[in-house]
N, CA, C and O atoms as a GROMACS GRO file, in nm:
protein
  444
    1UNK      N    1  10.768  14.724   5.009
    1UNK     CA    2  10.893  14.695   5.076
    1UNK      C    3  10.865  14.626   5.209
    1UNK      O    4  10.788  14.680   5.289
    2UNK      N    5  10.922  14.507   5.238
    2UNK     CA    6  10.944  14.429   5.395
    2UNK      C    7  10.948  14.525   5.478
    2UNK      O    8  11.007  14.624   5.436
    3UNK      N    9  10.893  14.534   5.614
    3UNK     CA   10  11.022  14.548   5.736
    3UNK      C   11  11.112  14.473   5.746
    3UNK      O   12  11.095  14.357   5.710
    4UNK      N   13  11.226  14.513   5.794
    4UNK     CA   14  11.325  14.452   5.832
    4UNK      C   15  11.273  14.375   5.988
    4UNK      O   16  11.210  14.413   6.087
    5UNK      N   17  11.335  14.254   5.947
    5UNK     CA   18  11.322  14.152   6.061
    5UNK      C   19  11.464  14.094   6.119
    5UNK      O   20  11.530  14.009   6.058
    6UNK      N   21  11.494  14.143   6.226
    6UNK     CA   22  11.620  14.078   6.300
    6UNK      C   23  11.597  13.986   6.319
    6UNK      O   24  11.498  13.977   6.391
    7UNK      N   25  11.664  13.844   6.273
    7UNK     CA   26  11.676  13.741   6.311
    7UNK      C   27  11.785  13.700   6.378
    7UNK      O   28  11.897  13.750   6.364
    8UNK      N   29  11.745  13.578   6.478
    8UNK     CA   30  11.874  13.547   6.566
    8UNK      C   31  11.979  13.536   6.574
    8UNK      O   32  12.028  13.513   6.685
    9UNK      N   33  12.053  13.545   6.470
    9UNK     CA   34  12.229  13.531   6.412
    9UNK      C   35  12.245  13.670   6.367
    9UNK      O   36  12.361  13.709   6.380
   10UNK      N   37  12.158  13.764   6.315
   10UNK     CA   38  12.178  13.901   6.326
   10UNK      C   39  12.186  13.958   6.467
   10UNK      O   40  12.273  14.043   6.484
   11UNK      N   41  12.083  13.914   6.610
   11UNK     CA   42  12.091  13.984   6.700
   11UNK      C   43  12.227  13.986   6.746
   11UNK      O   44  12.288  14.081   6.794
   12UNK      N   45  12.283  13.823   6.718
   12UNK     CA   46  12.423  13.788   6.838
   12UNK      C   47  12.511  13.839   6.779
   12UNK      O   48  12.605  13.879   6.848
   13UNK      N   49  12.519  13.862   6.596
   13UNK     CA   50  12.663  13.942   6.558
   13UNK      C   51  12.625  14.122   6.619
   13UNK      O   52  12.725  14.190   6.645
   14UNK      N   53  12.529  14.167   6.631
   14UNK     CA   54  12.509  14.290   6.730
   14UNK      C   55  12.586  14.303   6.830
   14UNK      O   56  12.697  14.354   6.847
   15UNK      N   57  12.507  14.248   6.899
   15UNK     CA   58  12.607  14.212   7.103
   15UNK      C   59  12.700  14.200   7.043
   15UNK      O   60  12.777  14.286   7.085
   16UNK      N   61  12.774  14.113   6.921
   16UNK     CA   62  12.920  14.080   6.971
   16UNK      C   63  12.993  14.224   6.917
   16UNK      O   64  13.096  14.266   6.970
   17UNK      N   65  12.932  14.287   6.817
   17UNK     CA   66  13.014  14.399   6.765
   17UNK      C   67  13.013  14.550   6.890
   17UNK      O   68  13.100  14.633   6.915
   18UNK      N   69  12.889  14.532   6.937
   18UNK     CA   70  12.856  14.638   7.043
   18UNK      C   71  12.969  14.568   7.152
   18UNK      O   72  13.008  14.663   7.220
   19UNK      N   73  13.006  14.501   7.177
   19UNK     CA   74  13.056  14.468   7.285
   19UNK      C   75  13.242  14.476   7.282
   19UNK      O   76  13.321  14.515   7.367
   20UNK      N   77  13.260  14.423   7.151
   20UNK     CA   78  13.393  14.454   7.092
   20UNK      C   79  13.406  14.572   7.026
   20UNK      O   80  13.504  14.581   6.952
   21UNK      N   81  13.315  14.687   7.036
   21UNK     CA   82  13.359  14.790   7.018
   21UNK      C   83  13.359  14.864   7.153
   21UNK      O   84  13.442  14.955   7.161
   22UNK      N   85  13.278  14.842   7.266
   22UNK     CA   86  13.309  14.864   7.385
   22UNK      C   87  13.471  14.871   7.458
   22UNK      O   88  13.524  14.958   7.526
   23UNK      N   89  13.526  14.722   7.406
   23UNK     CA   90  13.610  14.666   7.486
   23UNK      C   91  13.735  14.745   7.395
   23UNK      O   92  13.842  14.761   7.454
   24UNK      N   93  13.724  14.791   7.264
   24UNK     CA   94  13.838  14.902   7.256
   24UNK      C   95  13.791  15.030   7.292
   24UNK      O   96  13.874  15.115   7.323
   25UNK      N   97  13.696  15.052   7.293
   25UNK     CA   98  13.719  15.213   7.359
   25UNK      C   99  13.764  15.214   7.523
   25UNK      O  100  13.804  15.312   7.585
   26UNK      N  101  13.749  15.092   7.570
   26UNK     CA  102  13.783  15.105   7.699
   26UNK      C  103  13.958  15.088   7.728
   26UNK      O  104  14.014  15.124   7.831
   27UNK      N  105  14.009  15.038   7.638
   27UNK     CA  106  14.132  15.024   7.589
   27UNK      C  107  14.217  15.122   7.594
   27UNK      O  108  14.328  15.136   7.646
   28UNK      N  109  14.109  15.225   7.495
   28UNK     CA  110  14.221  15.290   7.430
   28UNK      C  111  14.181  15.424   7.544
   28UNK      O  112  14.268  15.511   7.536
   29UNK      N  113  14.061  15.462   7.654
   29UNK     CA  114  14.034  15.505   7.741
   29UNK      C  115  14.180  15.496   7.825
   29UNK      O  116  14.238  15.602   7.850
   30UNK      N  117  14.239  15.365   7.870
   30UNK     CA  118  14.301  15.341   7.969
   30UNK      C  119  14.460  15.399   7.892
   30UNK      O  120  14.538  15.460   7.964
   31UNK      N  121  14.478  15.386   7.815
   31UNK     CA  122  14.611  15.406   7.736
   31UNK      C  123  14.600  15.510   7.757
   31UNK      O  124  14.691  15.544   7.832
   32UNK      N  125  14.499  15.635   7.720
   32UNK     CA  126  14.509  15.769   7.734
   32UNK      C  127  14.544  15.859   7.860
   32UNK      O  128  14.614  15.959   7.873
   33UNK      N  129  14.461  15.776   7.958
   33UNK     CA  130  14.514  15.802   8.087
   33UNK      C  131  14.644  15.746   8.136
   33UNK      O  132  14.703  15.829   8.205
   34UNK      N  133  14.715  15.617   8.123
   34UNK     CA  134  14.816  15.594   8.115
   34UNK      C  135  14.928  15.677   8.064
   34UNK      O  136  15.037  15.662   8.119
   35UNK      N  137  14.917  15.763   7.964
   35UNK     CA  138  15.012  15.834   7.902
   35UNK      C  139  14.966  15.973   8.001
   35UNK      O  140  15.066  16.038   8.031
   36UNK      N  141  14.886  16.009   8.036
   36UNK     CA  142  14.906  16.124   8.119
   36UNK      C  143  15.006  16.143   8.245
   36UNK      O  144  15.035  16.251   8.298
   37UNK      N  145  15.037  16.054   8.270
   37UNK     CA  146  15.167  16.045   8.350
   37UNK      C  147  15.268  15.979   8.349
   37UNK      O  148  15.263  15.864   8.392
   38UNK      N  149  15.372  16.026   8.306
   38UNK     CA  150  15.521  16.023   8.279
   38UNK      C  151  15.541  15.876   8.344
   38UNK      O  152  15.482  15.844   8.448
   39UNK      N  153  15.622  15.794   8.279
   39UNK     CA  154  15.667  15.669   8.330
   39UNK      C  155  15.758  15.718   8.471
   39UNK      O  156  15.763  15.639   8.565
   40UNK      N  157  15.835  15.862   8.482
   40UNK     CA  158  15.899  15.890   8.585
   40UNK      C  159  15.891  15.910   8.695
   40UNK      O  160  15.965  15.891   8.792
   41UNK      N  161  15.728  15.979   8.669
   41UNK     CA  162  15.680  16.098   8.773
   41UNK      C  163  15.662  16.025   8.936
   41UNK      O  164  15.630  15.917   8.986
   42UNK      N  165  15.699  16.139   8.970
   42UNK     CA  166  15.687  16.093   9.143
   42UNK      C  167  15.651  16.190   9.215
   42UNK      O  168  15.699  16.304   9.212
   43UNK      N  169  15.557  16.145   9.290
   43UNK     CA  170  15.514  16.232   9.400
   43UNK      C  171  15.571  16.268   9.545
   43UNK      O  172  15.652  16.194   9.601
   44UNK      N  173  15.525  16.377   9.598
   44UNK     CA  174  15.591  16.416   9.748
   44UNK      C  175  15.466  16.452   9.778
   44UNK      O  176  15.383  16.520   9.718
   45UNK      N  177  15.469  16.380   9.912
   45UNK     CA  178  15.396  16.400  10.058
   45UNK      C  179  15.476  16.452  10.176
   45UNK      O  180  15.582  16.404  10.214
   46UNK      N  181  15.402  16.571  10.236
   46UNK     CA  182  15.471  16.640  10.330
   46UNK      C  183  15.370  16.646  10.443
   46UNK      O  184  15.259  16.699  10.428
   47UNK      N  185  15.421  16.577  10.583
   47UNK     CA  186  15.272  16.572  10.658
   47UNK      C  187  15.339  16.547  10.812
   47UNK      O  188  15.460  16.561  10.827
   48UNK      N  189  15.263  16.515  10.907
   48UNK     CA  190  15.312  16.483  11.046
   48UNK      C  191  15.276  16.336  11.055
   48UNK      O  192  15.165  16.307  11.010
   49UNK      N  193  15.344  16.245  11.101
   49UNK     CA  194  15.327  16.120  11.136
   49UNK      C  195  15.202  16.115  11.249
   49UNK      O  196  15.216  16.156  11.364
   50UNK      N  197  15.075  16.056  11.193
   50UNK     CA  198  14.993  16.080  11.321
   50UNK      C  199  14.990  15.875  11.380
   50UNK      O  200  14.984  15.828  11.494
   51UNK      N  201  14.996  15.816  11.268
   51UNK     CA  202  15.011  15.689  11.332
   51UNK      C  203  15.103  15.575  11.240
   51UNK      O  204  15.138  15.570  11.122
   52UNK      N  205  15.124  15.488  11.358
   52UNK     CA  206  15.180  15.380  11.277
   52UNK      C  207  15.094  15.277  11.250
   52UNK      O  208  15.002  15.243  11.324
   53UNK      N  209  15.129  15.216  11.125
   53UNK     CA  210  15.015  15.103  11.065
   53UNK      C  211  15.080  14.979  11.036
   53UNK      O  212  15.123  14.926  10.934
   54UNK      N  213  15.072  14.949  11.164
   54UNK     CA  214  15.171  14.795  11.147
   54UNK      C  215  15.360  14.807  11.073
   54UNK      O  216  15.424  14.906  11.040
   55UNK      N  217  15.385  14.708  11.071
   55UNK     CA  218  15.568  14.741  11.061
   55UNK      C  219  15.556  14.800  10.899
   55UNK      O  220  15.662  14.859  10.878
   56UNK      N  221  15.478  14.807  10.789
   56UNK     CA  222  15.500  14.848  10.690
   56UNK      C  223  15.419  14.947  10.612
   56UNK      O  224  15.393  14.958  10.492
   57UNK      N  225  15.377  15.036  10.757
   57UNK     CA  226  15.319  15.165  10.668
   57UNK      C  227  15.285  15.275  10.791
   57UNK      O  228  15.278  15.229  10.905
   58UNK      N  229  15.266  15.410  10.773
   58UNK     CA  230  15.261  15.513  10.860
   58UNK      C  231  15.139  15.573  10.789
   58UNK      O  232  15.119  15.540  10.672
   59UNK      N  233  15.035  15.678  10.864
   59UNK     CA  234  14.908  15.760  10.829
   59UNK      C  235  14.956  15.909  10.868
   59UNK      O  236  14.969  15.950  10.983
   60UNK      N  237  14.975  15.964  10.778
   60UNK     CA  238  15.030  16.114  10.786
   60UNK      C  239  14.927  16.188  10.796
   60UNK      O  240  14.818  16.131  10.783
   61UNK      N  241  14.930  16.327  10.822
   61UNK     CA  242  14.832  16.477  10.810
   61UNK      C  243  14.913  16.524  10.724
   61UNK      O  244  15.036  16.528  10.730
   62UNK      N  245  14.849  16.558  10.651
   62UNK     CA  246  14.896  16.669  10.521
   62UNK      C  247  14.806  16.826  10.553
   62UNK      O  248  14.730  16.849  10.647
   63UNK      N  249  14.836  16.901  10.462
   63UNK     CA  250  14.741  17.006  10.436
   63UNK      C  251  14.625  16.982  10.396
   63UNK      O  252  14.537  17.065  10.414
   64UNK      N  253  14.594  16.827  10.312
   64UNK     CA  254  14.487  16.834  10.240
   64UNK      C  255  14.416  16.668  10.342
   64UNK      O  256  14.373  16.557  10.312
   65UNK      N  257  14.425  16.696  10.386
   65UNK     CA  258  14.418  16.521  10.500
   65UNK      C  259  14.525  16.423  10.509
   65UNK      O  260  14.647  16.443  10.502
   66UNK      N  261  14.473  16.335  10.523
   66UNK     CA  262  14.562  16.177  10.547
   66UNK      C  263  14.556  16.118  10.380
   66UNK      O  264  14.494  16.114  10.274
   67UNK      N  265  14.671  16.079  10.455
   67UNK     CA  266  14.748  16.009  10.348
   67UNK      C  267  14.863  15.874  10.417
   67UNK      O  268  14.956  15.894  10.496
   68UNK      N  269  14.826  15.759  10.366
   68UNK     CA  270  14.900  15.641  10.426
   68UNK      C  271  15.020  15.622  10.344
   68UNK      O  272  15.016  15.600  10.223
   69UNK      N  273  15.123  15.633  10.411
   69UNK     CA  274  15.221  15.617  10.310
   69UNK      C  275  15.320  15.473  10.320
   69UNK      O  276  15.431  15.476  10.372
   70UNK      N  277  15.270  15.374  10.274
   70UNK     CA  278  15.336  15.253  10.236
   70UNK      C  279  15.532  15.232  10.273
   70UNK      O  280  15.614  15.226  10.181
   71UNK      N  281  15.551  15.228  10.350
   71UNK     CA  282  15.741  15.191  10.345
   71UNK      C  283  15.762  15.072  10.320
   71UNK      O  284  15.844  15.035  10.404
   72UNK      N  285  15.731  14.967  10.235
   72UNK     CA  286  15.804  14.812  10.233
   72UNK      C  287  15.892  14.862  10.143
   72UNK      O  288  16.007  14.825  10.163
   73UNK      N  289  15.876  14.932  10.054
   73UNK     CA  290  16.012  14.985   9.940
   73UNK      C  291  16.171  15.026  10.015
   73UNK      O  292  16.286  15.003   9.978
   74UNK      N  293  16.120  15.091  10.126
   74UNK     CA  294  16.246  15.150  10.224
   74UNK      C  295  16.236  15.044  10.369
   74UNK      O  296  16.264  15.082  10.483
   75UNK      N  297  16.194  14.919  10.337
   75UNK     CA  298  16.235  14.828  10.471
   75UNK      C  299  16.149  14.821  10.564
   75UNK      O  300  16.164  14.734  10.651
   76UNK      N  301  16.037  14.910  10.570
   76UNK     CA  302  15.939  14.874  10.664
   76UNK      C  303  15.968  15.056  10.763
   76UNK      O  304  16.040  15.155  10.744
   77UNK      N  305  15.877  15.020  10.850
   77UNK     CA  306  15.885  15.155  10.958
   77UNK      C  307  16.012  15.085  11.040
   77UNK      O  308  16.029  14.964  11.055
   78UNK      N  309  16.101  15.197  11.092
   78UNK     CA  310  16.214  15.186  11.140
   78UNK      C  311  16.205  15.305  11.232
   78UNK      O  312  16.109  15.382  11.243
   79UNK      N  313  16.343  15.310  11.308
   79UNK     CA  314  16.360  15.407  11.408
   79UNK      C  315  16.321  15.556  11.341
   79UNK      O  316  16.243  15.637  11.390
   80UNK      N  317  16.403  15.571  11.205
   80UNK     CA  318  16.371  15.736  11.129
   80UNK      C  319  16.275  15.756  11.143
   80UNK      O  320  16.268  15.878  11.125
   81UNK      N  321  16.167  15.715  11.170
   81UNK     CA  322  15.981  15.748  11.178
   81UNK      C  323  15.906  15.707  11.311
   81UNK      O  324  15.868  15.597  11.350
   82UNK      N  325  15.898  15.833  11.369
   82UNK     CA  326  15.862  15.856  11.484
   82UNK      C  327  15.671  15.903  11.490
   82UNK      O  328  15.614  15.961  11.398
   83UNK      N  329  15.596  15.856  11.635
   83UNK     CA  330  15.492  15.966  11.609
   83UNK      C  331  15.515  16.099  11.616
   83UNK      O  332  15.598  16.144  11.696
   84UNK      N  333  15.444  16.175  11.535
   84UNK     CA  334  15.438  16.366  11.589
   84UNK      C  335  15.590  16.387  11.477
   84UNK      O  336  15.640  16.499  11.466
   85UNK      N  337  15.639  16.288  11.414
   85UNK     CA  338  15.743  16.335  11.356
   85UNK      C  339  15.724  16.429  11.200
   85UNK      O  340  15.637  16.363  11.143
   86UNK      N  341  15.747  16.501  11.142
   86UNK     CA  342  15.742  16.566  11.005
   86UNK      C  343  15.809  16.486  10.940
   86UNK      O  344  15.908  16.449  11.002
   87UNK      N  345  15.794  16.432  10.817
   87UNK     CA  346  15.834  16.337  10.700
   87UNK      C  347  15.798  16.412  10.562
   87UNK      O  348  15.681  16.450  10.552
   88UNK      N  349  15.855  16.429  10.491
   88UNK     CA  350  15.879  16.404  10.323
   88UNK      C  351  15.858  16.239  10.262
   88UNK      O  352  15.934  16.149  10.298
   89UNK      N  353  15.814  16.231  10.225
   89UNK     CA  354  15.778  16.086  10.146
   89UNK      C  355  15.808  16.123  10.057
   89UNK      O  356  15.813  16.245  10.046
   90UNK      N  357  15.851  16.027   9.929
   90UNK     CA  358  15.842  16.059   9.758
   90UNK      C  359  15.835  15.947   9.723
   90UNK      O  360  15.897  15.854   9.775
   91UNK      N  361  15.755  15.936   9.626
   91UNK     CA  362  15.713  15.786   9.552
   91UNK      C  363  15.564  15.781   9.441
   91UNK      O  364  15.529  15.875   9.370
   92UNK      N  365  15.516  15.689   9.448
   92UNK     CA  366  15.457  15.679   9.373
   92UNK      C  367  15.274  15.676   9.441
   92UNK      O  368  15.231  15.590   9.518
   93UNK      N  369  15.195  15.792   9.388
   93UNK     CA  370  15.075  15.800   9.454
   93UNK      C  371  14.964  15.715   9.375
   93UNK      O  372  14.964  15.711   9.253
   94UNK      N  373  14.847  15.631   9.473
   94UNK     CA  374  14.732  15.545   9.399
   94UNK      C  375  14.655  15.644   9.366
   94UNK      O  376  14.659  15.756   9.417
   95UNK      N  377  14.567  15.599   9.263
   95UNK     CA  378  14.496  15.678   9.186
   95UNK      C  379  14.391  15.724   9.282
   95UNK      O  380  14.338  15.823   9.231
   96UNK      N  381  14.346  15.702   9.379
   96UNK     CA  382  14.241  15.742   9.491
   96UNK      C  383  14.310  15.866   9.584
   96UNK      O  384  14.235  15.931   9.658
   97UNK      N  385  14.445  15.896   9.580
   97UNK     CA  386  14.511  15.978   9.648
   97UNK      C  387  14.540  15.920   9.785
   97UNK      O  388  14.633  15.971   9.849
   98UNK      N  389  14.490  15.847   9.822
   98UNK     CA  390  14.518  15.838   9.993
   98UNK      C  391  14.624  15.754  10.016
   98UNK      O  392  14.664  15.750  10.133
   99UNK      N  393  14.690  15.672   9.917
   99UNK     CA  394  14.818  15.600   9.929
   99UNK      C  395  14.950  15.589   9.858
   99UNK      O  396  14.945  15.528   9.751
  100UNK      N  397  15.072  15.635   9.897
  100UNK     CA  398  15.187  15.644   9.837
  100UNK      C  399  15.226  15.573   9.870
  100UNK      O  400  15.220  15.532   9.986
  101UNK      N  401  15.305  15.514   9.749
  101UNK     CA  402  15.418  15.367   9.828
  101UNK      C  403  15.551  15.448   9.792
  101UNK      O  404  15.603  15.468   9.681
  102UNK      N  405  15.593  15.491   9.929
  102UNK     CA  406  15.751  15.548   9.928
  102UNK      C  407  15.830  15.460   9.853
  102UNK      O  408  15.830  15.337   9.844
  103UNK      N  409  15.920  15.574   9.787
  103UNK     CA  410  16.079  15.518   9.740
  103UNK      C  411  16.183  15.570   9.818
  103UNK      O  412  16.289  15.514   9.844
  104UNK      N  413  16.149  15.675   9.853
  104UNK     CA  414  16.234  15.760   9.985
  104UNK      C  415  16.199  15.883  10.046
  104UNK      O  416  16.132  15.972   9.994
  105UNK      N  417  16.258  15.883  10.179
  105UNK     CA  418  16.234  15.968  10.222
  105UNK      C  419  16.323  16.119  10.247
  105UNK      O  420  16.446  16.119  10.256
  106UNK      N  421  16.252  16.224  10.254
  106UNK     CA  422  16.372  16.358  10.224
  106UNK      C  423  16.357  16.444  10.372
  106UNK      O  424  16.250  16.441  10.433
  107UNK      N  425  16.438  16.497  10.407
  107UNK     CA  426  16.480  16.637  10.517
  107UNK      C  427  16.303  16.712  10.507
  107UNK      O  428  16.256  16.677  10.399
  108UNK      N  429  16.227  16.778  10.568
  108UNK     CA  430  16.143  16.821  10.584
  108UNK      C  431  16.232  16.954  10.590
  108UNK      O  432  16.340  16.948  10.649
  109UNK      N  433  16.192  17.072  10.530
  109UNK     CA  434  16.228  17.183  10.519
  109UNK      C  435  16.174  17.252  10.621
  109UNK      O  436  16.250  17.346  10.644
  110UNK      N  437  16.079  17.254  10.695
  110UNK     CA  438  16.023  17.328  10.813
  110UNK      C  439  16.033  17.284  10.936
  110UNK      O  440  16.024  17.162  10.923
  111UNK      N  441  16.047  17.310  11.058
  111UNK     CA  442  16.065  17.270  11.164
  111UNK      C  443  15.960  17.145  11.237
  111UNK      O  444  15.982  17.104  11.351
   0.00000   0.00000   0.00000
Protein backbone atom coordinates (compact mmCIF):
# COMPACT_ATOMS: atom_id res chain seq x y z
CA UNK A 1 0.00 0.00 0.00
CA UNK A 2 1.28 3.88 -0.93
CA UNK A 3 1.52 6.52 1.65
CA UNK A 4 -0.67 8.95 1.12
CA UNK A 5 0.85 12.00 -0.50
CA UNK A 6 -0.84 15.50 -0.19
CA UNK A 7 -0.55 17.17 -3.16
CA UNK A 8 -1.01 20.85 -3.79
CA UNK A 9 -4.75 21.15 -4.78
CA UNK A 10 -5.42 18.76 -1.86
CA UNK A 11 -3.48 21.10 0.61
CA UNK A 12 -5.56 24.41 -0.64
CA UNK A 13 -9.08 22.52 -0.63
CA UNK A 14 -7.85 21.88 3.30
CA UNK A 15 -7.23 25.64 4.28
CA UNK A 16 -10.25 26.41 2.38
CA UNK A 17 -12.55 23.85 4.22
CA UNK A 18 -10.65 24.50 7.68
CA UNK A 19 -11.23 27.98 7.20
CA UNK A 20 -14.95 27.88 6.06
CA UNK A 21 -15.65 25.79 8.72
CA UNK A 22 -14.05 28.28 11.07
CA UNK A 23 -15.98 31.16 9.66
CA UNK A 24 -19.40 29.30 10.62
CA UNK A 25 -18.64 28.39 13.89
CA UNK A 26 -17.77 31.86 14.46
CA UNK A 27 -21.14 32.75 13.10
CA UNK A 28 -23.12 30.77 14.71
CA UNK A 29 -20.80 31.65 18.11
CA UNK A 30 -22.03 35.29 17.59
CA UNK A 31 -25.82 34.43 16.98
CA UNK A 32 -25.72 32.53 20.23
CA UNK A 33 -24.58 35.30 22.14
CA UNK A 34 -26.76 37.63 20.29
CA UNK A 35 -29.83 35.75 21.37
CA UNK A 36 -28.74 35.91 24.99
CA UNK A 37 -30.11 39.21 25.24
CA UNK A 38 -33.52 40.20 24.58
CA UNK A 39 -33.87 42.65 21.60
CA UNK A 40 -35.56 44.82 24.63
CA UNK A 41 -33.37 44.60 27.44
CA UNK A 42 -32.11 47.67 29.07
CA UNK A 43 -29.92 48.48 31.55
CA UNK A 44 -29.80 50.90 34.74
CA UNK A 45 -26.88 52.68 36.10
CA UNK A 46 -27.14 54.25 39.44
CA UNK A 47 -24.01 56.37 40.41
CA UNK A 48 -22.79 60.04 41.37
CA UNK A 49 -21.79 62.29 38.55
CA UNK A 50 -18.01 62.56 39.18
CA UNK A 51 -17.27 64.29 35.74
CA UNK A 52 -18.30 65.79 32.68
CA UNK A 53 -16.94 64.47 29.32
CA UNK A 54 -17.37 67.03 26.89
CA UNK A 55 -21.16 68.21 25.86
CA UNK A 56 -22.10 64.47 25.15
CA UNK A 57 -21.25 62.26 27.93
CA UNK A 58 -20.82 62.19 31.92
CA UNK A 59 -18.28 59.47 34.12
CA UNK A 60 -20.33 58.22 37.02
CA UNK A 61 -19.26 56.14 40.43
CA UNK A 62 -21.30 53.28 40.80
CA UNK A 63 -20.96 50.59 43.46
CA UNK A 64 -18.96 48.62 41.14
CA UNK A 65 -16.71 51.70 39.57
CA UNK A 66 -17.08 54.06 36.67
CA UNK A 67 -19.10 53.89 34.20
CA UNK A 68 -19.38 56.64 31.22
CA UNK A 69 -22.65 57.12 30.36
CA UNK A 70 -23.14 58.46 26.74
CA UNK A 71 -26.29 61.30 26.52
CA UNK A 72 -26.41 62.16 22.61
CA UNK A 73 -29.73 59.95 22.73
CA UNK A 74 -31.21 62.59 25.40
CA UNK A 75 -29.51 65.84 23.67
CA UNK A 76 -26.23 66.00 25.08
CA UNK A 77 -25.33 67.04 28.94
CA UNK A 78 -27.73 69.77 29.92
CA UNK A 79 -28.60 71.69 33.05
CA UNK A 80 -30.43 68.14 34.69
CA UNK A 81 -26.74 66.86 35.17
CA UNK A 82 -24.81 68.42 37.58
CA UNK A 83 -21.26 67.46 39.28
CA UNK A 84 -21.73 65.47 42.77
CA UNK A 85 -25.27 64.97 41.30
CA UNK A 86 -27.02 61.18 41.75
CA UNK A 87 -28.43 60.00 38.29
CA UNK A 88 -30.33 56.84 37.14
CA UNK A 89 -29.34 56.25 33.55
CA UNK A 90 -31.24 53.46 31.51
CA UNK A 91 -30.19 52.33 28.20
CA UNK A 92 -28.27 50.23 26.53
CA UNK A 93 -24.79 48.81 28.13
CA UNK A 94 -21.31 47.94 25.75
CA UNK A 95 -20.22 44.68 26.06
CA UNK A 96 -16.96 45.84 28.12
CA UNK A 97 -19.38 47.31 30.83
CA UNK A 98 -17.89 50.72 31.15
CA UNK A 99 -20.31 52.39 28.63
CA UNK A 100 -24.09 53.03 28.45
CA UNK A 101 -25.59 55.02 25.85
CA UNK A 102 -28.66 56.51 27.78
CA UNK A 103 -32.25 56.47 26.53
CA UNK A 104 -33.31 58.16 29.74
CA UNK A 105 -32.93 59.25 32.66
CA UNK A 106 -35.06 58.29 36.09
CA UNK A 107 -35.62 60.01 39.86
CA UNK A 108 -32.73 58.42 41.94
CA UNK A 109 -34.54 56.79 44.83
CA UNK A 110 -31.96 57.75 47.54
CA UNK A 111 -30.96 61.02 48.61
Amino acid sequence: MKPFRQSPANSRISRAFVLAASFAFGLSLSAIVGWAQPAGHLDRVEGVVEEVLGPDAVRIQTNDGFVTVDLVGLGGVNASVALGQKIVAVGTMESGGDILHATHLESSTDP
